[in-house]
C-alpha positions in Angstrom: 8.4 -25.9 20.5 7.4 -26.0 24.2 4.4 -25.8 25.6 5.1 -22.3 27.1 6.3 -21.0 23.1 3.2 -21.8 21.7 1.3 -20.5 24.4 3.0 -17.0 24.2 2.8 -17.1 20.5 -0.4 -17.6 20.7 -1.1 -14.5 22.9 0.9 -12.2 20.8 -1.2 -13.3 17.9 -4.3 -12.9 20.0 -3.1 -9.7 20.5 -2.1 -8.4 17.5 -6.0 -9.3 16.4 -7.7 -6.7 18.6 -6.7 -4.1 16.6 -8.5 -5.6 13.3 -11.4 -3.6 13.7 -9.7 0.0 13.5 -8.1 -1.1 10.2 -9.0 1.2 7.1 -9.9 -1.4 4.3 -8.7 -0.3 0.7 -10.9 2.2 -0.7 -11.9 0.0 -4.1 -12.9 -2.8 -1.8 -15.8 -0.6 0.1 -17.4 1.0 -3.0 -19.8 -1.8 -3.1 -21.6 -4.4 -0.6 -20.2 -7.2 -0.9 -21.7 -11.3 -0.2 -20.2 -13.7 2.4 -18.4 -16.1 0.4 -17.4 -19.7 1.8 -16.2 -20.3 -1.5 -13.1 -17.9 -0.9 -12.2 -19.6 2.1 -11.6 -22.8 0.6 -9.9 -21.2 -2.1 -7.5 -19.2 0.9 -6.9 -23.0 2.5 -6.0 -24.9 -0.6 -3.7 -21.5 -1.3 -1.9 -20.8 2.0 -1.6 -24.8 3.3 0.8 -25.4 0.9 2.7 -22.2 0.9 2.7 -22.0 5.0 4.1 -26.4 4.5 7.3 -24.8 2.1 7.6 -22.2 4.5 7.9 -25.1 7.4 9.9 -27.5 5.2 12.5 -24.5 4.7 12.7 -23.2 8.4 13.3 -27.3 9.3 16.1 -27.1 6.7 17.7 -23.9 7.7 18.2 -24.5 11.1 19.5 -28.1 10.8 21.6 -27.4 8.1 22.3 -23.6 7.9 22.5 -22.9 11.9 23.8 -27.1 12.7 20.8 -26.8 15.2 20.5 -30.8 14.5 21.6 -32.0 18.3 20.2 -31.8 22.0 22.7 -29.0 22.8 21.0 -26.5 20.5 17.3 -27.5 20.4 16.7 -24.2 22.0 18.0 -22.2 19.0 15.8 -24.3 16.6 12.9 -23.7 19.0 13.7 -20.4 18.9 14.1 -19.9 15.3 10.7 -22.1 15.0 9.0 -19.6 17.0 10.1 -16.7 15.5 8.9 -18.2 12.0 5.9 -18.8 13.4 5.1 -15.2 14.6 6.4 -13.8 10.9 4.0 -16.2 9.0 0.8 -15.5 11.6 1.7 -11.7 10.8 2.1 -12.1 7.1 -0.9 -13.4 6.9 -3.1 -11.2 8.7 -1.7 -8.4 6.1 -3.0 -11.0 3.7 -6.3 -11.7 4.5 -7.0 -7.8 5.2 -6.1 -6.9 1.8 -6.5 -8.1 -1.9 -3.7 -5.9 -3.0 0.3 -6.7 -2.3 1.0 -6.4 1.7 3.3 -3.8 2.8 3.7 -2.6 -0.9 0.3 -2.0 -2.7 -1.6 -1.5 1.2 -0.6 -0.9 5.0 -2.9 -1.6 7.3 -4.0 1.1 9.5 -1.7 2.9 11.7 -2.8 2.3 15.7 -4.7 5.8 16.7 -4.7 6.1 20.8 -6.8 9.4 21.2 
């Protein structure tokens, strides 16, 4: 991607942050205190670095092969279909850190309130 895609998808992921602290957490998680664990975070990298690579590896494939955006003429549609991977798989996995349960199925996150 350009410089200017990943500085715009990085402000719309920025953005999309702020409203992490009106979320509702799932109502099984907050019965109990619970303990910082750097254990889990490890646990979330070794998970998600692998899964977010595949996800990569496909999108590469897709749009060379799939879409023929394999020549100079069309690098803007595989920079565009790069970009728009990216902002799906920073979304998906704010839903997934937010939640132990199945996003979008088992837990929504909080609809915005503006009053």
């Amino acid at each position: 991607m350009l410089p200017v895609h990943l500085l715009i998808q990085n402000l719309l992921y920025d953005i999309s942050q702020v409203s992490i602290p009106w979320d509702s957490m799932d109502e099984e998680f907050i019965q109990e205190p619970k303990k910082w664990d750097a254990g889990s975070v490890s646990k979330f990298m070794l998970f998600i670095g692998p899964i977010s690579s595949i996800f990569d590896f496909a999108t590469f494939a897709l749009m060379y092969f799939v879409f023929k955006a394999n020549t100079v003429e069309h690098q803007t549609l595989f920079q565009s279909g790069w970009f728009v991977e990216g902002l799906l798989s920073q979304t998906l996995i704010i839903h997934m850190i937010r939640t132990r349960k199945i996003p979008f199925i088992q837990s929504w996150a909080a609809a915005p309130s503006w009053h």
